[in-house]
C-alpha positions in Angstrom: 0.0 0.0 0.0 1.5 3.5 -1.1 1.5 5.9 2.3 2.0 9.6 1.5 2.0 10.4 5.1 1.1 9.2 8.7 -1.8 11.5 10.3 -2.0 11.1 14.1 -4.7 12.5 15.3 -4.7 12.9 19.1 -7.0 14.6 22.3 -5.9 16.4 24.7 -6.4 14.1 28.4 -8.6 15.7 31.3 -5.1 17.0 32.9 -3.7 18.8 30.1 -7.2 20.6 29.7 -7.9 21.3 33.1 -4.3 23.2 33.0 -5.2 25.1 29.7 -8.4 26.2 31.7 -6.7 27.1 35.0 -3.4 28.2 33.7 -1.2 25.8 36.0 -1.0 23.1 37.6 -1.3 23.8 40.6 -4.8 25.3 40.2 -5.6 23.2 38.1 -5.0 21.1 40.9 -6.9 22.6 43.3 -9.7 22.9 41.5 -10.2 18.9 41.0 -9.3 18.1 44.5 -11.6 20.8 45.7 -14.4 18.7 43.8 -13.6 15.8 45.6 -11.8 13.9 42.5 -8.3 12.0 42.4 -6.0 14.4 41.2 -3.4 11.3 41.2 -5.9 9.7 38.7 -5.8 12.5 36.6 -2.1 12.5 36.4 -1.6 8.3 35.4 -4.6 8.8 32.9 -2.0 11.8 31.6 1.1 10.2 32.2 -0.4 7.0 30.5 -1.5 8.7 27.5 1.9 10.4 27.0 3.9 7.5 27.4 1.3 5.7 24.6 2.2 8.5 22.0 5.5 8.4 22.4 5.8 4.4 22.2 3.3 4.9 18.9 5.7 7.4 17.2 8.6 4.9 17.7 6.8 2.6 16.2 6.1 4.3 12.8 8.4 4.0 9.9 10.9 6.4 9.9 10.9 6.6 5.9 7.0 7.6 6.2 6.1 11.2 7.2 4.0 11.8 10.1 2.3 14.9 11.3 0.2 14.7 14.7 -2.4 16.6 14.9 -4.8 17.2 17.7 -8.7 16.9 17.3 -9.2 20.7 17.7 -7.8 21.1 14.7 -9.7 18.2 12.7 -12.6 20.2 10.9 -10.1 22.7 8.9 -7.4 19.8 8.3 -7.0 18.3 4.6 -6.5 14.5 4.9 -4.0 13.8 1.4 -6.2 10.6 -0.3 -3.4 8.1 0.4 -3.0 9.5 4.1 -2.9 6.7 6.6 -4.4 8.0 9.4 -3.9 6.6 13.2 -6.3 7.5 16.2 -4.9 7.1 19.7 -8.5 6.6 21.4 -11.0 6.7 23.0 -13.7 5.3 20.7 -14.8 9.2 20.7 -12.1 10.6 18.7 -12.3 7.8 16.2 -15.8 9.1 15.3 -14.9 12.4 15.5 -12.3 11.7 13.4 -14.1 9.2 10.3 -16.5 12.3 9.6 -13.9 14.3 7.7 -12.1 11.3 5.9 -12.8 10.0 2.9 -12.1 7.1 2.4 -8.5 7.2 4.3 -8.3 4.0 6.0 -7.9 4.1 10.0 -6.0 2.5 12.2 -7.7 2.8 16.2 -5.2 2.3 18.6 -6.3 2.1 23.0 -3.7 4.1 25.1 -4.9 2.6 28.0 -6.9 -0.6 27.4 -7.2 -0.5 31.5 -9.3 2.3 31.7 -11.5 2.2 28.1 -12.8 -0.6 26.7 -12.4 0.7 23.2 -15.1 -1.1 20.8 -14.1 0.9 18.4 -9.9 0.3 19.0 -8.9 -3.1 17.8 -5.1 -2.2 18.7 -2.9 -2.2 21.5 0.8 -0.6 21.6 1.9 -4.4 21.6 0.1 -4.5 18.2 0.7 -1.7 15.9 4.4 -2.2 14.8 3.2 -5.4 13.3 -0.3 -3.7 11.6 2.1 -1.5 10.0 4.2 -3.8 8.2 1.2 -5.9 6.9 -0.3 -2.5 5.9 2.6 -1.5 3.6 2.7 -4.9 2.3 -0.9 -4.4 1.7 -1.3 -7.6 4.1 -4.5 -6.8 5.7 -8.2 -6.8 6.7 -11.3 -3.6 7.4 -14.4 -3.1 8.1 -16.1 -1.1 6.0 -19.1 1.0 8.5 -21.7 2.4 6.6 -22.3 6.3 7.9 -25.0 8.6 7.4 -25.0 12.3 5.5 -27.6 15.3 6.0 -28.0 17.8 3.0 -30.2 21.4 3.6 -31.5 23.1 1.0 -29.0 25.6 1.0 -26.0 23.5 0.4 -24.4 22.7 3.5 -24.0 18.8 4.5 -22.7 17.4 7.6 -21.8 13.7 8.2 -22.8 11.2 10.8 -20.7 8.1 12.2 -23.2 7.3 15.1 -26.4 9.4 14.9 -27.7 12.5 13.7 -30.3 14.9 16.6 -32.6 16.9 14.6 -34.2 19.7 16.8 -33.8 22.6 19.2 -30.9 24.2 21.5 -32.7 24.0 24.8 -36.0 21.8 26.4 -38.8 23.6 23.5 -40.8 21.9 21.1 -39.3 21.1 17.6 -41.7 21.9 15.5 -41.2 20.6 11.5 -42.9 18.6 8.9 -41.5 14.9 8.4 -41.4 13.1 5.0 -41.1 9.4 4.4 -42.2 7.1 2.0 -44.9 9.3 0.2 -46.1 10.3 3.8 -46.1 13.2 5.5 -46.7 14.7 8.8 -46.3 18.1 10.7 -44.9 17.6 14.3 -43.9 18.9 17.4 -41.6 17.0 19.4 -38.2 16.7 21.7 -36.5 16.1 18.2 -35.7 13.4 16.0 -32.8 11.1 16.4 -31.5 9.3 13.1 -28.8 6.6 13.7 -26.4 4.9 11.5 -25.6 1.1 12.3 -22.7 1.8 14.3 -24.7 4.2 16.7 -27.9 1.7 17.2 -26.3 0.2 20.1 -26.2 3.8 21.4 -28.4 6.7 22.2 -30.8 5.2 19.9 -30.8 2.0 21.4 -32.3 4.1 24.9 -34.9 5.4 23.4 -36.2 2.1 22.1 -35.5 0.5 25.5 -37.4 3.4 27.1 -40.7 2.4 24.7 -39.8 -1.5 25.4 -40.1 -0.8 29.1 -43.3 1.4 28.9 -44.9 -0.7 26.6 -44.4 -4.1 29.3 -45.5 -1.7 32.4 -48.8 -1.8 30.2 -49.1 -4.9 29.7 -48.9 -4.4 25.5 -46.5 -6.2 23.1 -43.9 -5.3 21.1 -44.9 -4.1 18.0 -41.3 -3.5 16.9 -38.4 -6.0 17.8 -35.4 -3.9 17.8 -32.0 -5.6 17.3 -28.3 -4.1 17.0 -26.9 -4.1 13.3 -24.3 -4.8 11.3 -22.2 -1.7 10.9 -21.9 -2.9 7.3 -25.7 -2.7 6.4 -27.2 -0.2 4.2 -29.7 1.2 6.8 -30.1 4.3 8.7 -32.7 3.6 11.6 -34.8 7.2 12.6 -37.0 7.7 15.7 -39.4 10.7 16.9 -38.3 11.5 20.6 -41.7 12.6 22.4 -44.1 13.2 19.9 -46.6 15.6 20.6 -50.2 15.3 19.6 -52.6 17.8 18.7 -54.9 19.5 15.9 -51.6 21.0 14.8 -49.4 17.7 15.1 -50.0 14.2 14.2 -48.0 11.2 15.9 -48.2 8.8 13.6 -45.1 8.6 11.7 -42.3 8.4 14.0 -40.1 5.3 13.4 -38.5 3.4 10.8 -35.7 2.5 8.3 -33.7 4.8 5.9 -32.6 2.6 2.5 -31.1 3.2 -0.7 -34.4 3.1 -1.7 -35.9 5.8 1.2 -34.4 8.8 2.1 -36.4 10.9 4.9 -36.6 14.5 4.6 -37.4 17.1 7.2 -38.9 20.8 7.0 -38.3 23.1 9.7 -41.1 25.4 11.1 -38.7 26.8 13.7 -38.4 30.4 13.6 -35.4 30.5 16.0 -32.8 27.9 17.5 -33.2 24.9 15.5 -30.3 22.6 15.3 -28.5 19.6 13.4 -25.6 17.9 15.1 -24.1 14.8 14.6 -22.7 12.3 17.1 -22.9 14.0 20.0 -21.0 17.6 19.0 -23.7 19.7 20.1 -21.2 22.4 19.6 -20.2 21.9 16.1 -24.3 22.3 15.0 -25.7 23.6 11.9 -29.1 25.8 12.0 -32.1 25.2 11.0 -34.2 27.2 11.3 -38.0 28.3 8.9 -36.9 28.0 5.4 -34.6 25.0 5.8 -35.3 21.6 4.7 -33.0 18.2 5.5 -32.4 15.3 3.2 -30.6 12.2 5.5 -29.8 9.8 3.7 -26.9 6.8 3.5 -23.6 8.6 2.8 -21.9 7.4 -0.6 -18.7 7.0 1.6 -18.0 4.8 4.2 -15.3 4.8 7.8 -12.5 2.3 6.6 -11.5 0.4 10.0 -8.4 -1.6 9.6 -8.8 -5.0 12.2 -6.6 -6.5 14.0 -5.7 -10.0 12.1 
């Protein structure tokens, strides 16, 4: 496999941000202990995560160029198409990371498998100067996880690894016309929540339990059987948080499966503070507000995960 360069992308650990906020470390410090946290834990999580990045650096081939680059910095950053681009976790920066790829291929790497589980980080340090050879030698195996992209009208777009949130900034109603499969409805509602396969075991996955459990506190049966999928299928699930009913809003359409073949689309009737953030960056949103309509659909590219063989 031809390697232009090594991207590593990187976060910063809860010590080194708690010092950019307080100034030092000493009040940075203070501050944690005065909360009633470790600060000791703060520094091995910090020390551990140092000591990672520097053992992953040695490990890269010294004829390949690398450039680290922390996650801060992702959104303006131009991945070269035959970048290889390595994530020193958690499973977090790995999706924060696949939405501004295309088609780079990833290697997920846990900098401290003691304290993350890492679903999404099939390597330990013991394992990457191995994945590396195999990957020049083109000597190796990914999974390819199918990812979601939302259009508006105007032409901005914004991708989705785990799950899109349709609705407001704060606790109001959402208010918006839905469109799916030659049906249509105006609602008002606590948003809409669109996830990819990958995210279906998440926040998605609550609010189907939440229904699950109310629905057996009635005594009624499951109309839908939810299951996790594969994060290779061609499906984007959606689901209506908290429909609303009334002689304004209906309640009728708000669940079900987003194909090649279906695409949903959503109109805002939200004069003010309507929002569109994927996978959990409620910070990096996009408005929309009266005037703007959605499209969500499957995205035509794909995260490339290398696995550990």
């Amino acid at each position: 496999m031809e390697i232009d360069k090594i991207v590593l992308v990187t976060r910063q650990t809860r010590l080194e941000e708690n010092v950019k906020r307080f100034n030092t470390v000493s009040q940075a410090k203070f501050f944690i202990k005065s909360r009633g946290q470790s600060f000791e834990d703060y520094e091995l999580e910090d020390s551990n995560y140092q000591t990672s990045k520097e053992q992953l650096i040695s490990f890269i081939p010294k004829e390949i160029k690398l450039q680290v680059i922390d996650r801060t910095y992702l959104s303006n950053f131009v991945f070269g198409p035959k970048d290889l681009v390595v994530v020193l976790g958690q499973d977090g920066l790995v999706v924060n990371t696949a939405k501004y790829l295309n088609g780079q291929f990833i290697i997920a790497v846990n900098p401290d498998p003691a304290r993350f589980d890492g679903i999404l980080l099939p390597f330990q340090l013991k394992n990457v100067n191995s994945i590396f050879k195999k990957i020049i030698s083109s000597n190796f195996q990914f999974n390819e996880i199918t990812m979601g992209k939302m259009e508006l009208n105007d032409g901005q777009s914004l991708f989705a690894f785990n799950d899109f949130f349709i609705g407001t900034k704060t606790h109001i109603s959402a208010r918006y016309t839905i469109h799916f499969q030659k049906k249509s409805e105006r609602q008002s509602s606590s948003g809409i929540l669109i996830s990819t396969p990958a995210g279906s075991t998440g926040w998605f996955s609550s609010v189907m339990n939440m229904t699950k459990g109310i629905n057996q506190s009635k005594g009624l049966s499951q109309n839908i059987e939810y299951k996790n999928l594969d994060w290779k299928e061609k499906k984007l699930l959606f689901v209506v948080r908290e429909p609303f009913k009334s002689k304004w809003s209906g309640a009728d359409l708000v669940t079900g499966e987003i194909t090649d073949q279906f695409e949903i689309k959503i109109e805002s009737h939200m004069p003010e503070s309507g929002v569109i953030f994927s996978d959990g960056m409620e910070n990096d949103f996009i408005e929309f507000n009266s005037g703007s309509t959605a499209k969500i659909k499957i995205a035509d590219k794909t995260t490339k995960l290398i696995l550990k063989t």
